[in-house]
KOLMIVO-466113 format. One line per field, with one value per residue: residue number from 1; chain; x negated, y negated, z of N, C-alpha, C, O in turn. Coordinates in nm, 3 decimals. Layout:
pos = c(NUM|...)
unit = c(A|...)
neast = c(X|...)
nnorth = c(Y|...)
nup = c(Z|...)
caeast = c(X|...)
canorth = c(Y|...)
caup = c(Z|...)
ceast = c(X|...)
cnorth = c(Y|...)
cup = c(Z|...)
oeast = c(X|...)
onorth = c(Y|...)
oup = c(Z|...)
***
This chain:
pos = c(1|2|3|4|5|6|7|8|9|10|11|12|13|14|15|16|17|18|19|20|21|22|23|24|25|26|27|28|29|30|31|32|33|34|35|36|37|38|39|40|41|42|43|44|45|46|47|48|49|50|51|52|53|54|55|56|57|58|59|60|61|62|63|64|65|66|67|68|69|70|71|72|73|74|75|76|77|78|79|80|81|82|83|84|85|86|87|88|89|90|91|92|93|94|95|96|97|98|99|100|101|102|103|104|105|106|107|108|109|110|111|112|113|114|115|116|117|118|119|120|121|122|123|124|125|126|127|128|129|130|131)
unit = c(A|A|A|A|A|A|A|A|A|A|A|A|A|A|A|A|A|A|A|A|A|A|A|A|A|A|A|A|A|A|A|A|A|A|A|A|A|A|A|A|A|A|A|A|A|A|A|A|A|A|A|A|A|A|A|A|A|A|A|A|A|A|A|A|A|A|A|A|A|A|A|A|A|A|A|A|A|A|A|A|A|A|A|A|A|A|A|A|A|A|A|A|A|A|A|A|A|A|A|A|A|A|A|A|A|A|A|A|A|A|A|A|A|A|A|A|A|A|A|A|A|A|A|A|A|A|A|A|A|A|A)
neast = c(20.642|20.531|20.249|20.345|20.597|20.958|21.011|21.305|21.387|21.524|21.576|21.480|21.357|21.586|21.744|22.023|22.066|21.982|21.707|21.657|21.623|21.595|21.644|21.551|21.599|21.830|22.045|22.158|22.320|22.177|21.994|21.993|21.820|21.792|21.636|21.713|21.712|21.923|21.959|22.189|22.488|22.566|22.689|22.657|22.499|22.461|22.361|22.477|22.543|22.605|22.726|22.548|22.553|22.725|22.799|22.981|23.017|22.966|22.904|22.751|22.864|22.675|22.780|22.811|22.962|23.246|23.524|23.415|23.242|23.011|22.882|23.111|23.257|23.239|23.359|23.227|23.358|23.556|23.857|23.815|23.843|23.788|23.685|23.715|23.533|23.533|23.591|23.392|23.274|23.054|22.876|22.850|22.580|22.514|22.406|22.493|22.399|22.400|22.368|22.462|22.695|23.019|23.363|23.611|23.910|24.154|24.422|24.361|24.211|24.059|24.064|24.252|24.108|24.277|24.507|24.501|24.266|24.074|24.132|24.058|23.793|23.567|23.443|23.400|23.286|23.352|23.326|23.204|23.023|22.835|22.532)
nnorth = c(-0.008|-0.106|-0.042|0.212|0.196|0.182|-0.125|-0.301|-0.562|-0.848|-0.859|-1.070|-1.239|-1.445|-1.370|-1.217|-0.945|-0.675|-0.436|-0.123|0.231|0.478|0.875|1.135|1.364|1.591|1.534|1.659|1.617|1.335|1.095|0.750|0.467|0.167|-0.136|-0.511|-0.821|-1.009|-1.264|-1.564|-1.601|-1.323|-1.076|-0.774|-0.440|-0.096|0.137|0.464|0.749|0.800|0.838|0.991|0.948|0.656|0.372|0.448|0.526|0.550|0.295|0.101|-0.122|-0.461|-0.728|-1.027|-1.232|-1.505|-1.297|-1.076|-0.733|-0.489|-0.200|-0.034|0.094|0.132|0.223|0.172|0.128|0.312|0.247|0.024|0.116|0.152|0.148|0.020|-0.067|-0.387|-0.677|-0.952|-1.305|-1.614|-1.749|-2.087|-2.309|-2.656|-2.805|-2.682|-2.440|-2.105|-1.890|-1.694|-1.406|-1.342|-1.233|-1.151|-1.401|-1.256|-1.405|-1.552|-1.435|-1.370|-1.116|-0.876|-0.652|-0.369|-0.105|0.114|0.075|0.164|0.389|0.546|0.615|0.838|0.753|0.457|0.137|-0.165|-0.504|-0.649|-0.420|-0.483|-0.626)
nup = c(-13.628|-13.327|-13.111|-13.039|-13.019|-13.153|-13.326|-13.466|-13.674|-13.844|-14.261|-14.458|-14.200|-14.019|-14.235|-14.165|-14.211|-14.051|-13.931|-14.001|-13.875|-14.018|-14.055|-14.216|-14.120|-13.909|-13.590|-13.298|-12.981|-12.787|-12.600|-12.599|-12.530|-12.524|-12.530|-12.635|-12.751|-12.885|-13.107|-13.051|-13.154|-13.195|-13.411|-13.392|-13.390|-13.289|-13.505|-13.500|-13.624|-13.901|-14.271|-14.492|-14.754|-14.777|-14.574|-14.414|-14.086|-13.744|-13.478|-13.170|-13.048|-13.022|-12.931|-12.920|-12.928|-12.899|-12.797|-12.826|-12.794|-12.609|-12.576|-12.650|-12.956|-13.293|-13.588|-13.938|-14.176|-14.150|-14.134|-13.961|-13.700|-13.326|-13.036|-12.738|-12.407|-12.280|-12.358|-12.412|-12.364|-12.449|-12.179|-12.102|-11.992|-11.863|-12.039|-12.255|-12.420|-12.466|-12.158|-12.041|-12.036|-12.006|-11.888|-12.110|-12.160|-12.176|-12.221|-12.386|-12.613|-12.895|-13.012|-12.800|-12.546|-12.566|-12.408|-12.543|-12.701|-12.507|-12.427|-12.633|-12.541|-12.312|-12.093|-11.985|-11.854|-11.679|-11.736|-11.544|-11.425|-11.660|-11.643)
caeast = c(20.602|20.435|20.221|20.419|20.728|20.944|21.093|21.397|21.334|21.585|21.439|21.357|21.374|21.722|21.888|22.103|21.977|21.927|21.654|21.709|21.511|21.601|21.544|21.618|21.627|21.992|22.031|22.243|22.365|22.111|22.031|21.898|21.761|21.774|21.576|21.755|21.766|21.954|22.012|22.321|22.620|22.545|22.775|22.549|22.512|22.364|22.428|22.425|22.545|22.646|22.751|22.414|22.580|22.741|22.805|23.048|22.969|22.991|22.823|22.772|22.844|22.639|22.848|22.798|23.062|23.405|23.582|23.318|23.225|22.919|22.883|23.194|23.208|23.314|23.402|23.217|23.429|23.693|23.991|23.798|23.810|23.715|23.704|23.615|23.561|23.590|23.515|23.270|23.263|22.953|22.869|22.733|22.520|22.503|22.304|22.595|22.338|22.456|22.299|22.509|22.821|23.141|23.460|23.683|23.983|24.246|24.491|24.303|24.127|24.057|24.103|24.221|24.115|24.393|24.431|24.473|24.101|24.016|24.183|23.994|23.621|23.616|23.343|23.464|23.286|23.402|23.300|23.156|22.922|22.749|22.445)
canorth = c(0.043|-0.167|0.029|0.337|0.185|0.115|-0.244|-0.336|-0.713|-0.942|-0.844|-1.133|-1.307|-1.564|-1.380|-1.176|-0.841|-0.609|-0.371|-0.013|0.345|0.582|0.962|1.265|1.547|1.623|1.569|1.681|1.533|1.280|0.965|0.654|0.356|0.017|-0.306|-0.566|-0.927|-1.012|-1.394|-1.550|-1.523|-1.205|-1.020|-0.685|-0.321|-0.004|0.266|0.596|0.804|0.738|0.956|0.964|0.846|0.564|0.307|0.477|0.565|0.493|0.169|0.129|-0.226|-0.526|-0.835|-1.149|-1.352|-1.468|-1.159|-0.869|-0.624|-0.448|-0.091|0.038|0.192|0.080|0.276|0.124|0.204|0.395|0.159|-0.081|0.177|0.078|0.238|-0.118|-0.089|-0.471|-0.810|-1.090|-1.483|-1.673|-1.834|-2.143|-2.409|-2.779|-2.855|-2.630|-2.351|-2.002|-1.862|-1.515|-1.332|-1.329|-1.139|-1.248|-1.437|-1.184|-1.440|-1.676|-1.376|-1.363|-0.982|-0.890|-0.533|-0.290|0.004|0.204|0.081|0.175|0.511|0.609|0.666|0.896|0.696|0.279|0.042|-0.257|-0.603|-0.667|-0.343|-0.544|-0.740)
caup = c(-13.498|-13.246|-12.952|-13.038|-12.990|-13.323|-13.352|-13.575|-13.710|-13.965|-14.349|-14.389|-14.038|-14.011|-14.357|-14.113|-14.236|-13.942|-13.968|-14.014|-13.871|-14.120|-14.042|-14.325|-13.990|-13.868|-13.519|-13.272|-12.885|-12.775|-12.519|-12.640|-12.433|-12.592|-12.478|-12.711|-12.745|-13.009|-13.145|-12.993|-13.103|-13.311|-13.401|-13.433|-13.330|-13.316|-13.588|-13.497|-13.749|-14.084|-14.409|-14.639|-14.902|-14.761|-14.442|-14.316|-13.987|-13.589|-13.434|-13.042|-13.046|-12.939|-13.005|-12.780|-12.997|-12.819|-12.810|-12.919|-12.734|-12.577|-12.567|-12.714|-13.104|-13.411|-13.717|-14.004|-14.286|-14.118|-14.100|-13.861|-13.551|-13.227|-12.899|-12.636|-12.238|-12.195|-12.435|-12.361|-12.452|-12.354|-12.026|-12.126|-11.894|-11.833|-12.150|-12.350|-12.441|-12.417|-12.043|-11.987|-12.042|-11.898|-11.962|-12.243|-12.110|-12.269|-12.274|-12.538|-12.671|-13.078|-13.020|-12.683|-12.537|-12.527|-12.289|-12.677|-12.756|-12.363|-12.383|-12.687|-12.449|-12.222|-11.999|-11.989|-11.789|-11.635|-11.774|-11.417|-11.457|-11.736|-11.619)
ceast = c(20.502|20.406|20.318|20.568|20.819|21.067|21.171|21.343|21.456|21.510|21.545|21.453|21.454|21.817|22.004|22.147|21.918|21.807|21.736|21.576|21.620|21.577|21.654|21.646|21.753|21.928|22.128|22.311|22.240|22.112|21.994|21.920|21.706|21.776|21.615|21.738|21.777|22.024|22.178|22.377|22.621|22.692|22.673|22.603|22.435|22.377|22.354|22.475|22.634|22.657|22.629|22.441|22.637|22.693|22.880|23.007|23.016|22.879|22.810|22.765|22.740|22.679|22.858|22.887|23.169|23.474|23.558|23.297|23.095|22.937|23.038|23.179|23.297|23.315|23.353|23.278|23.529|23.800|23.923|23.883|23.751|23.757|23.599|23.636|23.654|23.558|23.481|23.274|23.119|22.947|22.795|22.679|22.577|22.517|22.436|22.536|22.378|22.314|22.341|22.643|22.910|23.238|23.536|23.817|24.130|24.388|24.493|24.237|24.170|24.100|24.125|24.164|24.256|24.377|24.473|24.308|24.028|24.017|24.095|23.822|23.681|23.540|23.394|23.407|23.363|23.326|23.221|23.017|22.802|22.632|22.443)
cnorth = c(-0.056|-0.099|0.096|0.356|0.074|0.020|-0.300|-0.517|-0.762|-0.889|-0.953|-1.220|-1.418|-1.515|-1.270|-1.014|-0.747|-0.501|-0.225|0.128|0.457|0.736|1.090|1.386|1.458|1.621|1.576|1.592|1.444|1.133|0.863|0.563|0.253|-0.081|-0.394|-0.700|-1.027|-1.231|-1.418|-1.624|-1.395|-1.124|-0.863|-0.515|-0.164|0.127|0.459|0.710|0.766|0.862|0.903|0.889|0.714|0.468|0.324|0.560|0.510|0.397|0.165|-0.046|-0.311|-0.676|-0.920|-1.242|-1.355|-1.382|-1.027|-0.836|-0.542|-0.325|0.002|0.096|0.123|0.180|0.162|0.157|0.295|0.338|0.106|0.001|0.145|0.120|0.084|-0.106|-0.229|-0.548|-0.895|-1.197|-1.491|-1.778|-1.965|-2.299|-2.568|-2.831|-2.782|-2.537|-2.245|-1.930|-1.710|-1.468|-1.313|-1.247|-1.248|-1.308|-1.366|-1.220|-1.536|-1.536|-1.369|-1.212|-0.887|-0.697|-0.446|-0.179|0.139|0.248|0.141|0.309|0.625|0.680|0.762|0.850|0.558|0.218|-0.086|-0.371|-0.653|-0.562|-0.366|-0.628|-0.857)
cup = c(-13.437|-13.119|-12.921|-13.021|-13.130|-13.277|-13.452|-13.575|-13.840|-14.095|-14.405|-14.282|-14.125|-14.114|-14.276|-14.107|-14.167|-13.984|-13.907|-13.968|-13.873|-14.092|-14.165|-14.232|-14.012|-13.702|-13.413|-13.120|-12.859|-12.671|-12.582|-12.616|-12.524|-12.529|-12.604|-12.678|-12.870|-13.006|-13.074|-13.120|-13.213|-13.331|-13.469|-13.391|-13.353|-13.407|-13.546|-13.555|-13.832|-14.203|-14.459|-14.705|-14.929|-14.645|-14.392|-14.175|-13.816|-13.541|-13.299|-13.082|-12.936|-12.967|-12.903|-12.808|-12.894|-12.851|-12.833|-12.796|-12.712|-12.493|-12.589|-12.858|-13.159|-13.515|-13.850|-14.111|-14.279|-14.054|-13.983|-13.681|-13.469|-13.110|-12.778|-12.484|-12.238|-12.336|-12.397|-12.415|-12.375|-12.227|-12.087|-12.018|-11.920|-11.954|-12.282|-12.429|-12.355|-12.243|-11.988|-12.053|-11.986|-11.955|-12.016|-12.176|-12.224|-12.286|-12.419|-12.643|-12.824|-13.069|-12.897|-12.672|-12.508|-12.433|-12.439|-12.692|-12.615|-12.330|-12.456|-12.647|-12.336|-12.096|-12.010|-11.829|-11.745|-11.690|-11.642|-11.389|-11.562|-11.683|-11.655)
oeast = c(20.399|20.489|20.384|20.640|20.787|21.173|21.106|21.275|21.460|21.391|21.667|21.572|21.426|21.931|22.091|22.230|21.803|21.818|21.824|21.463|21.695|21.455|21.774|21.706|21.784|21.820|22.207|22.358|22.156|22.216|21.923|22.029|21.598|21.875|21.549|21.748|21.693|22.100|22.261|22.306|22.693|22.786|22.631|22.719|22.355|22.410|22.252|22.414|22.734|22.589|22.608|22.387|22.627|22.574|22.903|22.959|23.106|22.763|22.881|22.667|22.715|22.597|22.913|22.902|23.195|23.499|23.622|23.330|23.051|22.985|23.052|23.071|23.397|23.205|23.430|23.224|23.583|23.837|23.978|23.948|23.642|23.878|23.480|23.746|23.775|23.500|23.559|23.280|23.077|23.022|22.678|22.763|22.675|22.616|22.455|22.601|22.393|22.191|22.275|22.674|22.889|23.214|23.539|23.846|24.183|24.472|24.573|24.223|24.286|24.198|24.031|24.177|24.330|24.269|24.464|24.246|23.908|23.946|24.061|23.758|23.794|23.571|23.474|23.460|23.467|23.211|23.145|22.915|22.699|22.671|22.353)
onorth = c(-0.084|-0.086|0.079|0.456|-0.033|0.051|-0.356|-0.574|-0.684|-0.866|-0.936|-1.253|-1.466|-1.562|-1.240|-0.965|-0.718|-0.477|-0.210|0.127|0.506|0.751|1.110|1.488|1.353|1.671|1.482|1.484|1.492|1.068|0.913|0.521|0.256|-0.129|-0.358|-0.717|-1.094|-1.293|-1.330|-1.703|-1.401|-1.128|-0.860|-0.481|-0.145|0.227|0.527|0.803|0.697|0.964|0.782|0.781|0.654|0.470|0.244|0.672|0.428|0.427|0.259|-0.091|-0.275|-0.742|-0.886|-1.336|-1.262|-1.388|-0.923|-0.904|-0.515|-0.323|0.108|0.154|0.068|0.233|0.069|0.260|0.349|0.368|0.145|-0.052|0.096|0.126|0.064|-0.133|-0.232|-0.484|-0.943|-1.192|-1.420|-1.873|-1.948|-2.382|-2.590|-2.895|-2.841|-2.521|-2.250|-1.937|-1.634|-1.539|-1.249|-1.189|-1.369|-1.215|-1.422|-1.144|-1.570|-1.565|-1.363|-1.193|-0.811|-0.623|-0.481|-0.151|0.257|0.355|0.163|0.360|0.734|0.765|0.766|0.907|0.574|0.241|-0.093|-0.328|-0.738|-0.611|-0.299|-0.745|-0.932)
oup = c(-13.498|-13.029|-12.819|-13.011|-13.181|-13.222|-13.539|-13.489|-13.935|-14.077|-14.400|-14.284|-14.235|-14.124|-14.358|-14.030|-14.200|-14.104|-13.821|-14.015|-13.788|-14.104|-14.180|-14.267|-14.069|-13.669|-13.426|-13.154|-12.936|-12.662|-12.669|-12.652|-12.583|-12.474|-12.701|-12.556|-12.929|-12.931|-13.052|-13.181|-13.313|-13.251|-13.585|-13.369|-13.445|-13.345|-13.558|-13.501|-13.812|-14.202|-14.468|-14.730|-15.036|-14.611|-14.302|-14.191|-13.799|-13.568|-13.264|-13.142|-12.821|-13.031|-12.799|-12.730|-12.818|-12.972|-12.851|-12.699|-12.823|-12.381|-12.529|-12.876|-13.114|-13.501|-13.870|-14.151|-14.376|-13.940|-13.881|-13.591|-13.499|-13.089|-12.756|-12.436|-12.216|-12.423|-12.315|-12.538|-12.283|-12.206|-12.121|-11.985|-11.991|-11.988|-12.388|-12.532|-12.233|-12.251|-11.917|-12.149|-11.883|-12.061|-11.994|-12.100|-12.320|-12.335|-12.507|-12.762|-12.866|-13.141|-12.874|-12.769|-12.416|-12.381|-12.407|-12.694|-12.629|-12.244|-12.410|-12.709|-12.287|-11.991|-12.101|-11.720|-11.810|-11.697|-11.689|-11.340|-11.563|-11.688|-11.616)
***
């Protein structure tokens, strides 16, 4: 926790190791507002629930790689499930350092979006609705 507000961190910083906040309550519908900025090209995400006993669980992705996906779900452990609005490559500048996000060119794409993975949300942004 830093100034009441709790920060995930690498354990230890660069081994790839996301941090984790743990809670033993049960809880039920919920919002939650995430300021992120995650190493590029991560391939990362946000877990929001999980079986106790394992890693199986649902992810809200945050994946900046060519072809991942930001703010759709993944199925950790349940046959590689995935519910994706849109997929993202990086924008990158002059200098060849990543600078933003664009949409995935879903004819080159490593994994393109389907309107299967699109159908599975019942909310789906637009790749353009992304900042």
């Amino acid at each position: 926790m830093e100034d009441g507000v709790p920060v995930g961190e690498q354990d230890s910083p660069g081994s790839g190791y996301g941090g984790h906040l743990v809670s033993d309550q049960s809880y039920g519908d919920f919002e939650l507002v995430l300021e992120m900025r995650p190493d590029w090209p991560p391939d990362t995400g946000v877990m929001l629930r999980r079986r106790p006993d394992s890693w199986e669980g649902f992810q809200v992705l945050v994946d900046h790689r060519p072809s991942g996906g930001i703010g759709g779900f993944f199925g950790n452990g349940l046959a590689s499930f995935s519910a994706v609005p849109f997929a993202v490559d990086v924008e990158l500048g002059a200098d060849g350092r990543p600078v933003g996000l664009i949409a995935d060119d879903s004819s080159t794409s490593v994994e393109p979006v389907t309107e299967e993975k699109r159908a599975r949300l019942s909310y789906a942004a637009d790749v353009e609705d992304f900042p």
